[in-house]
N, C-alpha and C positions, 0 to 999 in steps of 0.2 A: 462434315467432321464426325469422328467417332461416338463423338457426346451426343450428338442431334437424336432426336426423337424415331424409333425405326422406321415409323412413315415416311420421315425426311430424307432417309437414305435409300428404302426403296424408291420413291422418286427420283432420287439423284439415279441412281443406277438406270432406273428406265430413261430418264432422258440422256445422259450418255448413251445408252443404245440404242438411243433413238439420231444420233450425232451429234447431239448438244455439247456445249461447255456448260461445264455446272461450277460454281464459286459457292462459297459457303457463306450465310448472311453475312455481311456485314465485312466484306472481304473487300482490303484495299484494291486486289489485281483487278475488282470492277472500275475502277477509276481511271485507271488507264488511258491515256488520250491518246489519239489516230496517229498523232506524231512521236511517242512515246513506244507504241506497237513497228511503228517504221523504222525507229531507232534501235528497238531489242532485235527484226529481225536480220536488221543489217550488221549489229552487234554479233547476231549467230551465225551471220554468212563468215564472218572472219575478215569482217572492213575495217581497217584504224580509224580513228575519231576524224582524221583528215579525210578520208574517203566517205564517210558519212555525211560529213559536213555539206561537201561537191555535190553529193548523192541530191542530199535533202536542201540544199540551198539555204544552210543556216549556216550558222559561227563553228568553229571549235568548240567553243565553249559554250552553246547552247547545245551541241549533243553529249558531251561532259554533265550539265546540268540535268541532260535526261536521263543519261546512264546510273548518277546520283541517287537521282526520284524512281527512278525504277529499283534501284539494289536495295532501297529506304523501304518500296512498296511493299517489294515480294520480301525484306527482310534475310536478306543475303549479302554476304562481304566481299564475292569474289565477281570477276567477269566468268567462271568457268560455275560457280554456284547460280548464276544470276541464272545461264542457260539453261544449266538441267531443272533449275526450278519451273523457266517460262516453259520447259515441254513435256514437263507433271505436270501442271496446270493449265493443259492445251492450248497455252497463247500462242507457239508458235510449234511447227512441224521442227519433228526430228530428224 
């Protein structure tokens, strides 16, 4: 974050150049669960909640409910906000 201490961001910057993901403490996108990452990048491929679903062997409504948690985490309202957030915040490739 801007606020953080300048130690803190040159660290940031050196481990991104180093090819890390860097989150800022206390950052919900760390919480993220493996299935919730499978759902955003399938989300990014441009798959309906039904092709997800098939994909990932759950409900409709359990990739609904991740799409949810995820728009909640990263604090975005859209499916086209949810993206460009998850690929500032290198969760997923552009």
């Amino acid at each position: 974050l801007k606020s953080a201490p300048p130690e803190a961001l040159c660290d940031g910057i050196r481990a991104i150049l180093a090819g890390e993901t860097v989150f800022p403490e206390g950052s919900e996108a760390l919480s993220l669960s493996p299935r919730e990452i499978q759902t955003l990048e399938a989300i990014a491929a441009g798959k309906t909640n039904a092709a997800i679903a098939e994909a990932l062997s759950i409900s409709i409504k359990t990739v609904d409910s991740h799409r949810t948690s995820l728009m909640r985490k990263l604090g975005v309202h859209s499916t086209a906000s949810l993206i460009v957030c998850a690929v500032r915040e290198g969760l997923i490739d552009p």
